[in-house]
C-alpha positions in Angstrom: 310.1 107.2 -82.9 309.9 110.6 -82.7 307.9 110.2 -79.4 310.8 108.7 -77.6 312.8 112.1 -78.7 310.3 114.3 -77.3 310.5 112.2 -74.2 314.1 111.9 -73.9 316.8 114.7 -74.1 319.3 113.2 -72.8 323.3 113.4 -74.8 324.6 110.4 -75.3 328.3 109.3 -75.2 327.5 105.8 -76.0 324.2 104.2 -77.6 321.6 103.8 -74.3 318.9 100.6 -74.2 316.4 100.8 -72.6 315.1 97.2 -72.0 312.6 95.3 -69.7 311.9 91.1 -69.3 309.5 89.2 -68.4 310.7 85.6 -66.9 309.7 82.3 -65.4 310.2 83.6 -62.2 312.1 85.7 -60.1 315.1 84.0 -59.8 318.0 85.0 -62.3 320.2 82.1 -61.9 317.2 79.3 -62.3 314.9 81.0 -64.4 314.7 82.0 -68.0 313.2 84.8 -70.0 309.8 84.7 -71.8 309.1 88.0 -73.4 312.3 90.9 -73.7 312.1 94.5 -75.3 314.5 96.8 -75.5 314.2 100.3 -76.9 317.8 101.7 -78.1 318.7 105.4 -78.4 322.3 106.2 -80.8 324.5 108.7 -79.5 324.8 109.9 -83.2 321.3 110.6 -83.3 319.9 108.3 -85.5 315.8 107.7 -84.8 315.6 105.3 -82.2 315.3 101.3 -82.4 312.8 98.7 -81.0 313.2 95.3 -80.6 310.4 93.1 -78.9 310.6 89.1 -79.0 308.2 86.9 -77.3 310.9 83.4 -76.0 310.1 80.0 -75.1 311.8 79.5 -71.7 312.4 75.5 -71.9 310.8 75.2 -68.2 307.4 76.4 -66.7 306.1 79.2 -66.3 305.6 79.8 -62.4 302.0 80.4 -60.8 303.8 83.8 -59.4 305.1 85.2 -63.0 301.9 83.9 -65.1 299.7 86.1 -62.8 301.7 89.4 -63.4 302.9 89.3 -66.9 299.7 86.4 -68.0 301.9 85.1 -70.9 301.0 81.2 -71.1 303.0 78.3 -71.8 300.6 78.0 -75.1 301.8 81.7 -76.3 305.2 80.6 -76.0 305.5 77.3 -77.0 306.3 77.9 -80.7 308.9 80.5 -80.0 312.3 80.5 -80.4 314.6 79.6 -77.6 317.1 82.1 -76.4 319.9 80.3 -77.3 318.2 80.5 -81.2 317.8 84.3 -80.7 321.1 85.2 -78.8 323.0 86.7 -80.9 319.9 88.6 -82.2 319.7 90.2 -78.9 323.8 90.6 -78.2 324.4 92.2 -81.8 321.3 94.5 -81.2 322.6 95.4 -77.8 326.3 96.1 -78.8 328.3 98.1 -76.7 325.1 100.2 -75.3 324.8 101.2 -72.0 321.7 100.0 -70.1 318.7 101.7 -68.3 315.5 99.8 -66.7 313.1 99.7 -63.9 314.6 97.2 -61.2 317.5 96.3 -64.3 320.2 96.3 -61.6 318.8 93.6 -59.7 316.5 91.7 -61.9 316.0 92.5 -66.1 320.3 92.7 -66.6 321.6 89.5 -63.7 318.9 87.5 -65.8 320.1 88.7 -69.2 323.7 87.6 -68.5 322.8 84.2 -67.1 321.0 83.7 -70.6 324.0 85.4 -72.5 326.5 82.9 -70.5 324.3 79.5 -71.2 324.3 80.8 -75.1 328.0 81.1 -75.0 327.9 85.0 -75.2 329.4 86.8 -72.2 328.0 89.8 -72.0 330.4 92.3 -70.1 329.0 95.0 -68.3 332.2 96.2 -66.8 332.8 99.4 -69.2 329.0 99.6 -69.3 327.0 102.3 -67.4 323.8 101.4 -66.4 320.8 103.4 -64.7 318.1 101.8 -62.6 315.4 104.3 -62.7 313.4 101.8 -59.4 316.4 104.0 -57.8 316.0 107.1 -58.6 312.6 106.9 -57.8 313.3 105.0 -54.4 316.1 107.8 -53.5 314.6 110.5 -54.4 310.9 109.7 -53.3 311.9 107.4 -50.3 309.6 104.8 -48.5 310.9 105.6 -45.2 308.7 106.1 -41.8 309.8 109.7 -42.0 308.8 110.6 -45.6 305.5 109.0 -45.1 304.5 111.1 -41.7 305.2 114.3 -44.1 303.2 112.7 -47.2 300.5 111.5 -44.9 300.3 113.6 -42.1 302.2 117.0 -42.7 304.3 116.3 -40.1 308.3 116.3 -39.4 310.1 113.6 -37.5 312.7 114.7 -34.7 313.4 111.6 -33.1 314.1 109.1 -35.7 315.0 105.4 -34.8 313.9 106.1 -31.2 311.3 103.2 -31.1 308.2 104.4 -28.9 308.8 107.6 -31.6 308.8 105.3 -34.8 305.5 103.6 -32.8 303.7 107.0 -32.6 304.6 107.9 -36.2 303.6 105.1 -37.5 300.2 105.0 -35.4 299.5 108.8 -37.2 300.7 107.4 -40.7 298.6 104.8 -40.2 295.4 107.3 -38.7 296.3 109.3 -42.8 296.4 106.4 -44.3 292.6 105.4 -43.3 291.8 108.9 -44.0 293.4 110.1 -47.5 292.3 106.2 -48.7 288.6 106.3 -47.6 286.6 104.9 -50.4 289.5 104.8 -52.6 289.8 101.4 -55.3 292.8 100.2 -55.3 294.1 99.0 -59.2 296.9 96.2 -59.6 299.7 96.4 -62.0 297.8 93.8 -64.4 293.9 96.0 -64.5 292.3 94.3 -61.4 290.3 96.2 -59.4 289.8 96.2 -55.7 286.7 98.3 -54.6 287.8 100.7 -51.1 289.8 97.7 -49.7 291.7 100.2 -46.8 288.8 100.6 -44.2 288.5 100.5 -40.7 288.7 96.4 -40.7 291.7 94.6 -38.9 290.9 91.7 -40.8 290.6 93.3 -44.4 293.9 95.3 -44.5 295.5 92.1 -43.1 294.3 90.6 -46.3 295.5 93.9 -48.2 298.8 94.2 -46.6 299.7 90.2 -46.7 300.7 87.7 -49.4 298.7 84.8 -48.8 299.5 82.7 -51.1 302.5 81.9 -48.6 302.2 80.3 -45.5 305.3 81.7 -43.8 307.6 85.9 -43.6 310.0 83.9 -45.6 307.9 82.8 -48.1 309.8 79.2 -48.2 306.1 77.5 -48.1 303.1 78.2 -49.8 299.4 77.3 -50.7 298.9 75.4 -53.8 294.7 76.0 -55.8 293.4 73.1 -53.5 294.8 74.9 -50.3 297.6 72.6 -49.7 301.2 73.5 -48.3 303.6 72.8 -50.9 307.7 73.7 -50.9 308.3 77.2 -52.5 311.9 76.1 -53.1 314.4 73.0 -53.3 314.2 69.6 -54.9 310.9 69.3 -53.6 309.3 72.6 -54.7 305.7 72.2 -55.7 305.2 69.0 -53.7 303.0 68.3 -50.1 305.4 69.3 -47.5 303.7 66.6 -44.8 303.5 64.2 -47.3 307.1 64.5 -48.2 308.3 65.0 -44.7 306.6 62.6 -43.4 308.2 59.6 -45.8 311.3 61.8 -45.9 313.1 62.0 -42.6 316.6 63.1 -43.9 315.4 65.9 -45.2 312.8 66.5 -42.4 315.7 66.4 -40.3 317.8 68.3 -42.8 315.1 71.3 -42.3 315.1 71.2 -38.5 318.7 71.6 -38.1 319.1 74.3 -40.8 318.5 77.9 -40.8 315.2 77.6 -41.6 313.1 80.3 -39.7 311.5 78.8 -36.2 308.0 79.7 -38.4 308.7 77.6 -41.0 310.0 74.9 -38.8 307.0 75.0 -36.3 305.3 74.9 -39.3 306.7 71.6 -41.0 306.7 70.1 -37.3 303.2 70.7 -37.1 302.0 69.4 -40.7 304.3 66.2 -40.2 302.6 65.5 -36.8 299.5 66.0 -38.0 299.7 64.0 -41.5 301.5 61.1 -39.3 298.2 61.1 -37.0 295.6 61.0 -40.2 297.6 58.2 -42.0 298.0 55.9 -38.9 
């Protein structure tokens, strides 16, 4: 523990966890945590605590989560349930404020949803809370201007004027190619890509895209055998033409929604063309 010290000097009014979860998915209202640790640092000074718990959600696991955290339905499967572990976690917790990467948006929404189905509300109200994503977002921002001084040693004057953003982006782009020439790129979970930005439309389309989803608004996607399945909704993981195609309600339902025009050209076009093959 006395790593975490050297690491942190920081004075404390109230106990501070630190605490990061790994779900079913991305969605904190629908989906449930797998795996939760939280590292806790006492105001009075006391060595810090850690608390680590592998959980079985209740529901799968989605394609989307298993690929970035890889914990299987088997590792799970003889694990408590939150519910059995709840007030583990709450007691631990206490009255602590609360610091994580992406915890305002994602690792505390989730945490309460589980809290509230366990019959714990968990009150953040006279909590603080620090998402260290935004400090790093704020102070190292992603914006067109930041990247023409990382990349290209350059300062933007006219900002938001769009044939100005198109230039800038045009010599962010020209860096880019340069400073990443030959250069692997490594995923979160170990995988290595060998040089993938090079001077190949068709390669950083693959680089810079998802696709796994067939549409911007990621409503549809490819399952394994290269079918287009529903991404959310009653019918998530099923054929879309096959679906739309014996379901006109909700076909109709789509089209009259707001549903992006992709997604709908999209749905029109599998329907028509399932409708043709099954005649």
């Amino acid at each position: 523990m006395d790593y975490y010290n050297s690491l942190l000097d920081l004075p404390l009014e109230r106990d501070l966890c630190f605490l990061d979860i790994e779900a079913t998915g991305l969605n904190v209202v629908r989906d449930r945590i797998v795996q939760i640790g939280i590292v806790k640092f006492f105001a009075d000074g006391r060595p810090p605590a850690e608390m680590y718990m592998l959980i079985n959600p209740g529901i799968p696991i989605s394609e989307e989560a298993l690929a970035v955290h890889g914990i299987t339905p088997k590792e799970v499967a003889n694990k408590p349930t939150f519910q059995q572990v709840a007030q583990k976690i709450y007691n631990f917790i206490g009255n602590a404020d609360l610091a994580g990467y992406n915890s305002a948006r994602f690792d505390i929404p989730i945490l309460m949803e589980e809290f509230d189905r366990a019959g714990l509300p968990f009150d953040i109200e006279k909590r603080r809370s620090i998402d260290i994503q935004r400090i790093f977002y704020k102070m190292e921002p992603r914006t067109l201007k930041a990247a023409l001084r990382f990349y290209c040693n350059e300062e933007m004057n006219d900002a938001h004027n769009a044939l100005a953003d198109v230039r800038a982006t045009i010599a962010v782009f020209a860096g880019q190619l340069t400073r990443y020439k030959g250069v692997d790129y490594v995923s979160e979970d170990g995988r290595v890509e060998k040089a993938p930005i090079k001077k190949s439309v068709a390669a950083l389309h693959e680089f810079t895209n998802d696709l796994r989803f067939v549409d911007a608004t990621q409503k549809l996607k490819y399952d394994p055998n290269g079918v287009v399945v529903f991404n959310f909704g009653k019918y998530i993981g099923q054929p879309v033409a096959e679906v739309l195609a014996k379901d006109k309600q909700y076909y109709q339902w789509m089209l009259s929604k707001e549903f992006s025009s992709q997604v709908k050209q999209i749905v029109q076009k599998l329907v028509k063309d399932y409708e043709r093959k099954t005649k």
